[in-house]
TORDREN-85342 format. One record per residue (C-alpha): x, y, z. Coordinates in steps of 0.05 Angstrom, whole numbers, plus 5000, padded with zeros to 4 digits. Layout:
N
XYZ;...
end
This chain:
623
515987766073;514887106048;508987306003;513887865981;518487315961;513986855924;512087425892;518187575858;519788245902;527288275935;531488755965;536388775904;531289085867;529389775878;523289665831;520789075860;522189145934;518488825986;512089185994;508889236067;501589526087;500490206126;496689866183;496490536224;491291176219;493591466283;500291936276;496992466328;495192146391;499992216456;498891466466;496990906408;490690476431;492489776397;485389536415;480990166389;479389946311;479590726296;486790676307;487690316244;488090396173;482690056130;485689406110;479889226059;480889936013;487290065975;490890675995;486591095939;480190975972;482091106055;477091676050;470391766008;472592365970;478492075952;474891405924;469591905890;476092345850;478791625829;472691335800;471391935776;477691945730;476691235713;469591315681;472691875641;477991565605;476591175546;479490535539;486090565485;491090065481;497690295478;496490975505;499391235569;492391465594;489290725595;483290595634;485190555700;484190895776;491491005785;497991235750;502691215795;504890625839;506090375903;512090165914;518090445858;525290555861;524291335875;518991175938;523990645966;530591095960;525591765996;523991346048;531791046069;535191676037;539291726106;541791106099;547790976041;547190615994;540890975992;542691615997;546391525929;541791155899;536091745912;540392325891;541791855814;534591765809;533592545820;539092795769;544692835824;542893235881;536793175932;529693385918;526394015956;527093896025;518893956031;517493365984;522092906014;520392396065;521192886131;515892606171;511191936189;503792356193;504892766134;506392226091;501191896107;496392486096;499092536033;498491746011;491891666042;487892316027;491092986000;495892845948;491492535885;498492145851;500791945918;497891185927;504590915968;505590316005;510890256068;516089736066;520189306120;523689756152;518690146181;517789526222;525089336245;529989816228;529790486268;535990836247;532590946181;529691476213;535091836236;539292386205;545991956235;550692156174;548692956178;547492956103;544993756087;538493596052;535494396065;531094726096;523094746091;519295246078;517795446143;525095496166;525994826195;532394466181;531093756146;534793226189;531392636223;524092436208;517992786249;515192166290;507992146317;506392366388;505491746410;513291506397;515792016448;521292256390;524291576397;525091226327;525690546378;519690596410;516290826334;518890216308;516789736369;509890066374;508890006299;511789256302;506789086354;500889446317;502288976261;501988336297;495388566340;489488226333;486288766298;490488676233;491288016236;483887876239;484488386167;490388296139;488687846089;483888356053;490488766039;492888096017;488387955969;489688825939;496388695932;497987965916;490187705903;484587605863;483288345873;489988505836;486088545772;480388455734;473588565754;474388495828;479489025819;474789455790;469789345837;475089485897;477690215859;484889875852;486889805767;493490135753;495490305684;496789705649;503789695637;504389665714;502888815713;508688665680;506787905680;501888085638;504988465587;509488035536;515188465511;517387905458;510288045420;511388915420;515789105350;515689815362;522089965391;519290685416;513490385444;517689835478;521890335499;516990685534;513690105577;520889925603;521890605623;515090675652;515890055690;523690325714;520590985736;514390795775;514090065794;511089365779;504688925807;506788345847;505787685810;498787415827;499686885875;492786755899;486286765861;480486655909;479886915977;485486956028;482886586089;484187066157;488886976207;487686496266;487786906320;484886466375;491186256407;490985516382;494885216321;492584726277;493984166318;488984516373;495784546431;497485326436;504985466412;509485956436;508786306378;501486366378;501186586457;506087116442;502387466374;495087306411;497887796467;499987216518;506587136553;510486486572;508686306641;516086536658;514687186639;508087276659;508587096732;516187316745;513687376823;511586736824;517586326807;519185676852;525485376848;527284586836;533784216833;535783926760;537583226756;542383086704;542982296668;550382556660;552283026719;558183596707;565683546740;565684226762;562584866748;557284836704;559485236632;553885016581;546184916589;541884696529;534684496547;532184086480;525283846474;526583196506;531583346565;536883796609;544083796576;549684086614;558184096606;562784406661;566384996650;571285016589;566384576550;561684786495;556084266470;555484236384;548384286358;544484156325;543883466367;547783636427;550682946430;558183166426;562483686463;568184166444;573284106502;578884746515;583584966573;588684436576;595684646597;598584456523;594584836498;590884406455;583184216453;578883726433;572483316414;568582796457;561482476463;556482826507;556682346569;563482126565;570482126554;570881566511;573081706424;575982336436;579582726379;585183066400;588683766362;593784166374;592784666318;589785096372;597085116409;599785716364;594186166383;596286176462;591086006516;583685926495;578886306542;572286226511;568585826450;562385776424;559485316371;553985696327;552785096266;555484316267;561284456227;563485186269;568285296324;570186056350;575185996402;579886646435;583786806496;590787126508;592387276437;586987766431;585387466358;578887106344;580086436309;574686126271;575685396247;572184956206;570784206228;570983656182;566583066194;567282376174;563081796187;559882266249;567082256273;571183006267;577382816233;579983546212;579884146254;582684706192;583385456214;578685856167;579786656188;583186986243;580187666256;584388196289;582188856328;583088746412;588888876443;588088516508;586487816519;579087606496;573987406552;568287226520;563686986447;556486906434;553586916364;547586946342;546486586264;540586926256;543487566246;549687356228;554387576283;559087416324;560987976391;567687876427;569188226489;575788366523;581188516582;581489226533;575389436558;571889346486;566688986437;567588826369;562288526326;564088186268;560187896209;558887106221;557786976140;562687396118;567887446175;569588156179;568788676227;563489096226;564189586284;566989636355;562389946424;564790466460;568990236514;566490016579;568690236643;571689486662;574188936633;567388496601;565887866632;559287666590;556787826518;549987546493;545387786429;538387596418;535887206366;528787536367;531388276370;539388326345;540488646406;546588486446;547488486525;554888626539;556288586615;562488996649;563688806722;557188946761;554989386698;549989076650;549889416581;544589416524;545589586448;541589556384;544589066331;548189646299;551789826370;547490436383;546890436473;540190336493;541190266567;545690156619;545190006691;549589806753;546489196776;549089056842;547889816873;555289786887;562289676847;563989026885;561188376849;561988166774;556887836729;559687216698;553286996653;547587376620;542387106567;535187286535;528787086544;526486976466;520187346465;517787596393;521588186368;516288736380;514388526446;517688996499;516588506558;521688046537;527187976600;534288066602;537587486654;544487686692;547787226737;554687346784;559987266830;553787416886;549686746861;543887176854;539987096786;536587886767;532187866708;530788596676;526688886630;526689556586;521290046597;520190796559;520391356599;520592056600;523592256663;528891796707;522891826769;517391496722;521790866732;519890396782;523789836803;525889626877;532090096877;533690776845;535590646776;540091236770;545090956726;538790856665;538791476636;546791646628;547491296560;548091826503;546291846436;550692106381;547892796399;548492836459;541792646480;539692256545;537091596536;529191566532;530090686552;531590456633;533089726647;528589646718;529288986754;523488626758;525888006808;532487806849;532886956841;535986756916;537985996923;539586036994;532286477000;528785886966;532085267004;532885697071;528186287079;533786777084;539687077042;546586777063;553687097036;556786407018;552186336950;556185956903;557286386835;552286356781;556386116722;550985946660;543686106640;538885876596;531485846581;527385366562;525285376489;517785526501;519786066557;517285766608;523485536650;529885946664;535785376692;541685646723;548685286733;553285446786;559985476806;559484776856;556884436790;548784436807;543784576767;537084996791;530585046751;526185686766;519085676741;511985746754;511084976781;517484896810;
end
């Protein structure tokens, strides 16, 4: 994306959208082998030139046309583009805007159903070797958004030819039918090792020295001239026809990328190390590697937390910076991004107020928070951000005011309306821009951080919710219901659901992610409760509820529907029970004080967990 950028392509222009590789060959295997180099699409050859024949028919038609500047039949291998306006509204034409925006560009209704995008292998059949002015590109969302895919609106876009009904895209074998597991799969195929050890031949196609010129001839990949529009100066045309024309050449079939790079693009480092030589979390997880956390989750040992500034009473806050363990009691948020001051709540005026990590000392009182009833939860996304709810039902965001380092103005910015119970519990994520409240009414609302609206509200749970969390590396969001644990895509579509005491009695109080990368599916969902045991779960694809394997029947997984009806293809399965009174004691015990906040260590590699009598426990591989 960021070459896509410097580049000059956005996603406010349908002609100059962000253009992303095919990095797949394989759309007819049951299963996708990441490490078999057949499975992939040849990085080094433009989409023209995936198959001999195909290379022969375009050099073929370039060696036949003359050379004639101004004509439409210019020199070149290819006529067609890309990436247009028309490829970019086929392939999200379920989704709206989109849907419009494809039926305007077609005269006002929806092509035949059998040249529309209607499934993954065929288009890349056509693009790579049947269809001789078919030379397209894919673009983001074939890499993070799934419901693309899907038919979710019902539009009535025909039938084929053979009788089948149009409606959601035809995924390869090897995606099981599950536009979740396509997109995951084809995320991870993207970051393997394969492409990135190749990548940067496609690099140099698209945004390179091989964009034009004579290495673009050598590598079969000129377009028709008035394709590089950075190379064609409209000021110095005074035919208005012929002007005419280029623009609407341009507006009908796409534009070049400006060059960015002129030599080589140097490969990927794939070795695991960064420059520095240390190996980064980053680099572990796109080499392959896991976090020792999540690597050895049977191994974990646990060790008591000593704190410079030890917590009143249960712990409600952990932050684990670079440097240290940070940690507030209960009714107590710390304010990033330095974690040196708190935002205090539940005082029996109502009112709230802001201290110094540590210490009680120049505190700034308000009382603006008085007319909104009795705060239940806050959180504290940026410096100058402060969400706080409770009994009202109405989420209050306020602005803070700093002066001198000091807050001197606490200023209510947007209340936003839609419970009808008392609110429970916040988390945000600024990443993705949203905030999820959950409440006594048995619901969750997300709302837009940026903007502050609502966006759209989760079916209701079967208790009141106790714990909301979303990931930062996913969008998904964890929203917790007694002993249930629930799982949603950023757009609130269920992925799984599970029960995870066995039983109805116990509640879970605190959940969190681990932050793996967003296309690895080992990342681990962390739930904590009333029982002070610590469960860490992960997703897993299967086909049948007894594929699942976890160390008790997990026959709550598959009960999530889709909106058709459909049983979930996604089980969470634990994959370890954290006991404190196991790990000091050698055996369970029932008097386990409540686990009341989670986090993980920025690197992954250490999961601390507060209680209710104000400790703090670290669980990782050392101990």
């Amino acid at each position: 994306m960021y070459l896509n950028t410097l580049a000059g392509r956005s996603y406010n222009d349908y002609m100059q959208y962000p253009v992303f590789p095919w990095v797949l060959a394989d759309y007819h295997s049951q299963t996708l082998n990441l490490t078999n180099p057949r499975t992939f699409r040849d990085l080094s050859k433009p989409m023209g030139a995936q198959t001999l024949e195909r290379k022969r028919k375009f050099l073929q038609r370039y060696n036949e046309v003359e050379k004639s500047e101004g004509d439409l039949l210019a020199r070149c291998h290819y006529c067609t583009h890309y990436s247009s306006a028309i490829i970019v509204a086929s392939y999200l034409v379920r989704m709206e805007p989109f849907t419009q925006t494809f039926c305007s560009l077609q005269g006002g209704g929806f092509d035949v159903a059998d040249r529309m995008f209607h499934s993954v292998k065929n288009t890349w059949d056509s693009a790579s070797r049947e269809n001789m002015s078919d030379v397209r590109e894919l673009i983001p969302e074939f890499f993070y958004l799934p419901e693309f895919l899907t038919n979710s609106n019902n539009f009535e876009f025909g039938s084929m030819q053979d009788g089948t009904v149009m409606g959601d895209i035809q995924l390869p074998p090897w995606a099981d039918g599950d536009p979740h597991k396509f997109i995951n799969l084809h995320r991870q195929a993207l970051e393997s090792d394969y492409v990135s050890a190749h990548l940067h031949h496609w690099i140099d196609l698209i945004f390179g020295y091989k964009q034009h010129g004579s290495a673009a001839v050598e590598a079969v990949n000129t377009f028709h001239p008035y394709f590089y529009g950075d190379k064609m100066d409209l000021n110095s045309i005074s035919d208005p026809l012929i002007k005419s024309t280029i623009l609407g050449f341009v507006s009908n079939f796409g534009q070049i990328p400006k060059q960015l790079f002129t030599k080589h693009h140097p490969s990927r480092n794939v070795q695991g190390k960064n420059a520095s030589g240390k190996e980064s979390a980053l680099v572990l997880h796109s080499s392959g590697l896991l976090p020792p956390l999540l690597s050895s989750l049977q191994n974990l040992k646990m060790s008591p937390v000593t704190l410079k500034e030890s917590p009143k009473g249960p712990i409600g806050h952990i932050v684990h910076t670079e440097k240290s363990i940070l940690a507030v009691e209960r009714n107590k948020v710390l304010i990033p991004p330095l974690w040196n001051k708190t935002f205090c709540w539940g005082f029996d005026d109502f009112s709230c107020c802001f201290a110094n990590y540590g210490s009680d000392k120049n505190m700034t009182v308000f009382e603006c928070m008085a007319d909104w009833g009795k705060c239940l939860c806050a959180v504290c996304p940026t410096p100058t951000t402060v969400i706080t709810s409770g009994t009202s039902s109405v989420v209050c965001v306020w602005e803070i005011s700093l002066l001198k380092d000091k807050v001197n103005a606490l200023t209510l910015k947007k209340t936003l309306y839609g419970h009808t119970q008392a609110v429970t519990c916040l988390a945000t994520s600024v990443t993705y821009s949203m905030i999820v409240s959950g409440s006594d009414d048995k619901t969750c609302i997300i709302w837009d951080l940026n903007q502050l609206t609502y966006i759209s509200q989760l079916p209701t749970h079967g208790a009141s919710l106790s714990a909301v969390a979303v990931s930062d590396s996913m969008g998904d969001i964890a929203s917790c219901a007694g002993s249930y644990l629930h799982l949603w895509t950023i757009n609130g579509q269920p992925l799984a659901s599970i029960n995870t005491t066995g039983s109805l009695e116990g509640e879970i109080i605190c959940c969190c992610f681990t932050e793996v990368m967003d296309w690895d599916t080992r990342s681990v969902i962390v739930t904590g409760g009333t029982d002070g045991i610590v469960r860490l779960w992960k997703m897993e694809y299967a086909k049948a509820p007894d594929q699942v394997v976890g160390s008790r029947p997990q026959k709550d997984t598959t009960e999530i529907l889709d909106n058709k009806g459909n049983k979930g293809r996604k089980h969470l399965v634990l994959c370890r029970e954290l006991d404190i009174s196991i790990a000091l004691n050698g055996k369970p015990s029932k008097n386990n004080p409540a686990v009341t906040a989670l986090a993980v260590s920025r690197n992954s590699s250490k999961l601390l967990v507060g209680d209710d009598w104000g400790k703090i426990h670290c669980w990782s591989i050392d101990g």
